[in-house]
C-alpha positions, 0 to 999 in steps of 0.5 A: 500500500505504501510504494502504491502511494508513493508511486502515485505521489510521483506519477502525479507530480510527473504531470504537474507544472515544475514536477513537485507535489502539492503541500498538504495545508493545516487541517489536513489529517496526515499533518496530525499523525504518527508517520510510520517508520521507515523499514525498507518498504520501498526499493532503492528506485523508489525511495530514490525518486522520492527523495528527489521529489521532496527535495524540488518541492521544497526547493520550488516552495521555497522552504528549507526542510520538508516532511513526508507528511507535508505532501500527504505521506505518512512516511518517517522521511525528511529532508533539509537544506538551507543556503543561509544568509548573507547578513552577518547580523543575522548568521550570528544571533541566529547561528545560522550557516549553511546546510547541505541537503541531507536526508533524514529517516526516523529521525529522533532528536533530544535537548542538550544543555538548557540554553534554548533560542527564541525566533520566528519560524514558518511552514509550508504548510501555514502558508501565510503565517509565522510566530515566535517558537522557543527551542532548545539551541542544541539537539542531539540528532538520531535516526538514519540518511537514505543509505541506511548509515546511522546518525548520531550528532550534535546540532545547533542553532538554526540547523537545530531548529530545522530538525526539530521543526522537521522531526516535529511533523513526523510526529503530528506536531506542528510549529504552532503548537509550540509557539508563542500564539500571541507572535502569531502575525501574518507574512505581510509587510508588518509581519515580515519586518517582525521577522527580519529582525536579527532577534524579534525584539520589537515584535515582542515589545509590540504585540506583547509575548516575554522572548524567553519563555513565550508568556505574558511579561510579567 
């Protein structure tokens, strides 16, 4: 049943403008569901062509990781890349630099330290909406790449976030349901220049969340 759904996945992309799949939107159930495991149910040409699907879809969005279930499987299977930026303000408070594609299959990730990092996140599938979520600032990362090679690493700062934001789905966890509801603001121009803050400082004085634990200021 699953390489069928994957084999449709990909007939129907072949079909379709650009050769990606549609994102599945918020309200849609595969984003609230435990994906299954990742055990060898596909052969090497299908999970092959599939990776190779998810990776022009999230590129073609644009977006910097994107899950299985983001295009309506319910698969343990995430890939990621981010090019990074070119505001030195930003790579530095955001400790973000560049990440190569990698795959990533049952992925698992667990905090290290207590130092956690707070700043505005998206998703493709919230289209039109971003908010502040709180996260550790170093996971260690578990699971596998697409070969079957073990993985077993410390990540931090924006790359720590993607994967947490990534694994997140694959357990029916969207961004919104650890983030600071009251950063919530929409991808306009206002809501864009709360997220191009190196640190969103004035959206959390405006819009009134605390930047570190996403409550109330007390």
């Amino acid at each position: 049943m699953l390489r069928a759904h994957v084999q449709r996945l990909l007939a129907a992309a072949h079909d379709a403008p650009g050769d990606v799949a549609p994102i599945v939107q918020a309200g849609h159930p595969v984003l609230r569901m435990v994906a299954e495991p990742y055990d060898g149910q596909l052969d090497a040409a299908d999970l092959e062509a599939l990776i190779a699907l998810m990776h022009r879809t999230m590129r073609a969005a644009p977006g910097v990781g994107l899950a299985a279930p983001q295009i309506g499987l319910p698969l343990a299977i995430a890939v990621v890349e981010d090019p990074g930026t070119v505001d030195p303000e930003i790579t530095a408070a955001r400790e973000r630099t560049s990440v190569d594609l990698r795959v990533l299959v049952n992925p698992r990730y667990t905090p290290v330290g207590d130092r956690t990092a707070a700043f505005y996140e998206g998703c493709l599938s919230v289209v039109g909406y971003q908010a502040v979520v709180a996260r550790p600032r170093q996971v260690r990362l578990t699971g596998a790449d697409e070969t079957g090679r073990a993985l077993d690493e410390l990540v931090t700062g924006w790359a720590a976030r993607i994967v947490q934001h990534e694994t997140d789905h694959l357990g029916g966890t969207l961004y919104l349901d650890r983030a600071a509801l009251r950063s919530l603001a929409a991808t306009d121009d206002l809501g864009g220049s709360w997220a191009a803050e190196p640190h969103p400082v004035a959206a959390s004085r405006s819009l009134g969340f605390d930047l570190v634990t996403g409550d109330l200021p007390r």
